[in-house]
Structure formats: C-alpha cells, structure tokens
N, C-alpha and C positions, 0 to 999 in steps of 0.2 A: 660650574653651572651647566646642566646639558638642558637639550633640545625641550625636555617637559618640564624645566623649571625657569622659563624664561618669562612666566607673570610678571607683569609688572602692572603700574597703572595708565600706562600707552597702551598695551597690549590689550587690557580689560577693555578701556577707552571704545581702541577699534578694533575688536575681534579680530585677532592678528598673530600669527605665530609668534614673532619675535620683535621687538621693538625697536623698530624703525623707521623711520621714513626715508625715504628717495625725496630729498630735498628739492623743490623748483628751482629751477634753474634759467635764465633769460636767453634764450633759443636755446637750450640744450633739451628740455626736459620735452615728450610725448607722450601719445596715445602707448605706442609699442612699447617705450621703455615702463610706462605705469603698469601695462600688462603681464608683463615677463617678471615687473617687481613683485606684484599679487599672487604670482602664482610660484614666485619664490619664500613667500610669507610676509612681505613687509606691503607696507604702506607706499602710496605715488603721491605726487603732486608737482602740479604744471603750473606756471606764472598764466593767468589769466590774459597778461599781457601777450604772451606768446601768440597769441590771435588776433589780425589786424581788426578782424570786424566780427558781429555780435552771432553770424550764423559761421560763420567758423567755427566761434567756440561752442556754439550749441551742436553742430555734426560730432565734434568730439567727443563731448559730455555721452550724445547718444550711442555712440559708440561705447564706450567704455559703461555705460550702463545696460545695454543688449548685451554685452558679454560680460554683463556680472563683475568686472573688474573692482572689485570692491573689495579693502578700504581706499579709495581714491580720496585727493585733494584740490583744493586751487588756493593758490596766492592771490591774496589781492594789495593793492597798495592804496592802502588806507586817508592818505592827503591831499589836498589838492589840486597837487600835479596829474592827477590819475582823472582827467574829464568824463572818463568813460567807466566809473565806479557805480554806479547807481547801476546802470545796464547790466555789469558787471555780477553785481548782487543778485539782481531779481534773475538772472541766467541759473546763479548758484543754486538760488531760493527751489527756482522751477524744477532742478533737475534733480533735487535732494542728495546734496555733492556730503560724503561723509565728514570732511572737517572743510575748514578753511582757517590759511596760515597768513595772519595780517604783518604787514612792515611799515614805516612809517606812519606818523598821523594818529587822531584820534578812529579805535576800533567800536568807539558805542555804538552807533547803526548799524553796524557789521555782527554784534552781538548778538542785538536786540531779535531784528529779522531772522537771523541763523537760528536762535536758541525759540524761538517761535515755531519752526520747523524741522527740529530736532538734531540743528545741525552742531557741531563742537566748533569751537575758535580757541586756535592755539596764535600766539602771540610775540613777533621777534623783540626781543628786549635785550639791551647792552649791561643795562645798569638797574641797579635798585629800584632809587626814585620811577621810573615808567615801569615798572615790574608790578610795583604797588598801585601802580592807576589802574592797569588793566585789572587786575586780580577784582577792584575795587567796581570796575564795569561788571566783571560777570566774567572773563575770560577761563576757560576749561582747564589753559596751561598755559605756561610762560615759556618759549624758543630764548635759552640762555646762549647768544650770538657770541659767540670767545674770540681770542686772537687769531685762535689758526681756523677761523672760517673763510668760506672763497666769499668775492663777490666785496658787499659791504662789511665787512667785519667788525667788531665789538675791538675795544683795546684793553680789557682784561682778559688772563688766563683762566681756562676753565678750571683749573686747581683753587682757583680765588671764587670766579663768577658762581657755578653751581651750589657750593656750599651755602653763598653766602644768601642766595634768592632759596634755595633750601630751608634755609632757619626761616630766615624771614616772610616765606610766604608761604598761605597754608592751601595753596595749587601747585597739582605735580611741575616738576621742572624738566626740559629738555633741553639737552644740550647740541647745538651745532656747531661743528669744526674741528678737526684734527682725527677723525677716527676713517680707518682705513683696512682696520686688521681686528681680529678677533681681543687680542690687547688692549688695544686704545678703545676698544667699544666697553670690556670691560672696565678699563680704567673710569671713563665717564660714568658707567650706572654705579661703583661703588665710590663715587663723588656723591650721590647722591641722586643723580639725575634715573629718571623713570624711562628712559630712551632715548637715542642720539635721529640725529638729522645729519643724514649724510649724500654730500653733493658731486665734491670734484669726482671722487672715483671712477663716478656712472660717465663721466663723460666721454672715457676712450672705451667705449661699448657697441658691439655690433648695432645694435639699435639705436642710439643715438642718430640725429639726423644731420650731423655735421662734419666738415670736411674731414678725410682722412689726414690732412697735413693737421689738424687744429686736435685729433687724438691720437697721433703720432705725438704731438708736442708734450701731450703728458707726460708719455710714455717717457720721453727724451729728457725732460726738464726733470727736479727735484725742486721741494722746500726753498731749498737755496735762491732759487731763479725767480722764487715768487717775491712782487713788489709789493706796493702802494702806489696809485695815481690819482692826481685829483682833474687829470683833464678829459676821464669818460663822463664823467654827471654833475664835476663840481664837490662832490662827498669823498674822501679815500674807499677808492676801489683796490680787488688785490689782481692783478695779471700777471702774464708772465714776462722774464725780461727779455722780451728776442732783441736781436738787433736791431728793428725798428724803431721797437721800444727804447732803448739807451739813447739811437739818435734823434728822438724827440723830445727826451725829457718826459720826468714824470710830473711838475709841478707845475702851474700856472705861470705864465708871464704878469708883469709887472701891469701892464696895462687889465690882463684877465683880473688877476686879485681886484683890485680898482673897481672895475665891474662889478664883478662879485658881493661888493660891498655898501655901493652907491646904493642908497633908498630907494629911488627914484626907477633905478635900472635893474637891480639885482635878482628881480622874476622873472623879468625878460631875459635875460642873461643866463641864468638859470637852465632858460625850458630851452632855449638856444644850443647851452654848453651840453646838454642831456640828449638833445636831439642829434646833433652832432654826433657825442659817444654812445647812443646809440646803435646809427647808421654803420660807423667805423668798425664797432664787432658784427654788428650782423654779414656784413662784408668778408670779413675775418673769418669767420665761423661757419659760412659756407659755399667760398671760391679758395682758390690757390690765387694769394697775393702778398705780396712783398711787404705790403702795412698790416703786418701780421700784429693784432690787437684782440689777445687770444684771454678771456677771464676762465681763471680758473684757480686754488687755494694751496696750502700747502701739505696737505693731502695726498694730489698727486705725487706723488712721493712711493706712495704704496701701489703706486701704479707699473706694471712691469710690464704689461700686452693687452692688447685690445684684446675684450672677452665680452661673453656675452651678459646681459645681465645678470641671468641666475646664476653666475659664477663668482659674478663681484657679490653677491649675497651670501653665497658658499662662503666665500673667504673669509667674511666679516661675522659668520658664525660660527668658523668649526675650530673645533679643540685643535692648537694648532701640537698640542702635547701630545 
C-alpha cells in the first residue's frame, strides 16, 4: 500500500491522509502534540478531562481551531462519574470539534447533540454485546479496545476482536492497541479494521508535556514491563512495572475489594479510589519522584528515542521494505 492508496473509511470519514488517530491520552495528550499530528496527516484527540476547568478547554479548542488543526478530537467519558459531561458537550457542540471519542457509559446524548451539529461519534468498545448498542444509537464507528491497548484495555486479541465486530456490525471498525510500526498498522487494517488508534508511542515525544524520566521510561521499558492494576480507578489499568510499582502491588487489599463491593459504599469508594489514582499519575507524569506510577501499553515497545511527533508518524507509515 503506498502514500495514495491509503482510503479508507477513517480517512473518507475525516479528510485525512492516513488513518489514524493520535489516541487521548489522560495527561499526555495536547494542543502541540494534535498539531504536529495534523500536519503529519493523521488525526488528534485530547481527553476533555485533561482540562481542569471549562475555559481551559475552550483556550484550547480556540486555539487549535485559529490554526486550522483540523481533523481534531475529544474524549469524553460518557457515565456518571464524569460530573462535568454536559459542560463538556455543549464546549464540543460550540466549537464544532471534528469527532468525538466516548468510553464508558451510555453515548445517546453524546450522539444525538453531536450528529445534530455534524459532528462524528466513534465509540470505545471491548465486546460485541456494547458494539451493538452503540451502532444501534447512531454511532459513526466502533474503537475495537484489544489486549495490547495502554490505559483500560479490552481482554480480547485483536486477531479475535476486529474481525469479529467486522462481520457483525455494519459501522466501520477501529482498532486500538498494539500498533507501533508500519507492520502492526498493516496488520490491523487487513483484520479488517478501517484504521488504528494509536497511543503509547506519542508519549516519549518532544511535544508531549510530561516528564522527561516518564518518556525515558518508554524508551527503557518493553511489552514485558507492562502490567495490570486495579488500584489507579478500581478498573485493570496497564502501567509499567517500576520498582515502586512491585513494592506496592498491583491488586487491591482485602479490606479495598470489601469496599469495592458493598452496595451501600462502593460509589463512594469508587470516586475515592479514582481520585486517588488519579492524583498519583498526574504526580508521576510530571515531577521526578520515586512513586513512579507511569501508564503507558505495550506498545512502547516500538519505542527506541524520544522524537518528535512527525517522526512517530513517519515511522508508522513508511514502507519499512
């Protein structure tokens, strides 16, 4: 496949050279890194959350649309954990953001308003069953979340997952996790998938706005290093295993599960144990500290030097033949 045969229905989608996205990322992802993506042909998109408050994100937004930065994105998370959804939307709505990528929770209001204003709603989905709800909402595409995604990740292979939301549903499918290389990106779209979401890469990137120890650790770590934890949000998250990491454990104590599961307690616990993990990566991700609590997938792998972003693009499209 070269450079003028890279159509897809991502590509159609959002007027886009190559099909991709620069996946959000929860502090990693910015203004500069969405910029440098655009003008390396792929797609950006920033967690909404990345913004403490509602003029934050709207400086950004206007930023990125006075320079045209466009196809741009935002994450939103979609359930009730996310208080600040509504605001969230009508920010998206005002600034006429090119897609928007939902994760948990029901995405009907998220569709309804968006596709009102001509915007797309691409959809993180693990499994069949929530594949077919959204499709059934109205969703653009389905974000097929695999194993080797960073962050929350899916527990099927994308060898399994794509094909199988492929057959079954009649909206393109995209795949997140595991592509890093010209290979693995192919691998995905002849899965079937109409374009990849790709995250860790970007993260040891001139642009990027996080510590230089936390994209050093890419660089340093492999596949291998990368976990499961259930004590940043409560959900298996994947990080990597520093030392801090091991001497903390990665599973809940006896007493957290308990919590966890009480009726009575287990929201409050919940937005507690989330708040918590959190704080601890935002910490992690940009100071030099020894409770190194670094998220990132297995991915980094393909990571060998901090570069700049239009390079991790270069890489992930050129004939490596």
């Amino acid at each position: 496949m070269t450079t003028t045969e890279w159509n897809t229905d991502l590509t159609e989608m959002l007027g886009m050279k190559y099909p991709i996205i620069m996946a959000p990322m929860f502090l990693v992802s910015n203004v500069a890194m969405v910029k440098e993506a655009v003008k390396a042909g792929i797609a950006g998109c920033i967690p909404a959350l990345n913004y403490r408050t509602d003029k934050d994100f709207r400086e950004a937004l206007d930023e990125l649309v006075k320079s045209n930065a466009r196809p741009f994105g935002i994450n939103l998370i979609a359930n009730k954990s996310n208080i600040r959804l509504e605001e969230q939307l009508k920010t998206c709505v005002d600034y006429k953001v090119d897609f928007i990528i939902t994760s948990l929770g029901s995405p009907k209001e998220i569709i309804r308003q968006s596709h009102q204003n001509g915007i797309k709603v691409f959809c993180d989905v693990v499994d069949i069953e929530y594949a077919k709800k959204v499709e059934s909402l109205g969703a653009d595409a389905v974000i097929a979340v695999n194993k080797e995604a960073g962050g929350h990740a899916g527990p099927t292979p994308a060898e399994i997952l794509v094909p199988l939301l492929k057959k079954e549903c009649k909206i393109p499918v995209i795949s997140a996790g595991g592509v890093g290389d010209r290979k693995s990106l192919q691998e995905k779209l002849d899965l079937g998938a109409c374009g990849v979401s790709v995250g860790s890469p970007f993260i040891a990137t001139l642009e990027a706005p996080v510590s230089q120890e936390y994209k050093q650790a890419c660089v340093d770590y492999t596949e291998q290093d990368i976990i499961m934890t259930t004590k940043l949000s409560g959900s298996p998250c994947t990080i990597i295993r520093t030392p801090y990491v091991q001497s903390i454990g990665t599973q809940q104590n006896w007493l957290e599960k308990i919590l966890n599961k009480n009726k009575t307690l287990k929201k409050y616990f919940k937005m507690l144990t989330f708040y918590k993990g959190m704080k601890g990566l935002e910490k992690a991700a940009f100071s030099a500290t020894y409770k190194t609590l670094w998220c990132a997938g297995p991915s980094i792998s393909f990571t060998k030097e901090i570069l700049p972003v239009a390079k991790v693009v270069e890489n992930l499209v050129k004939d490596a033949r």
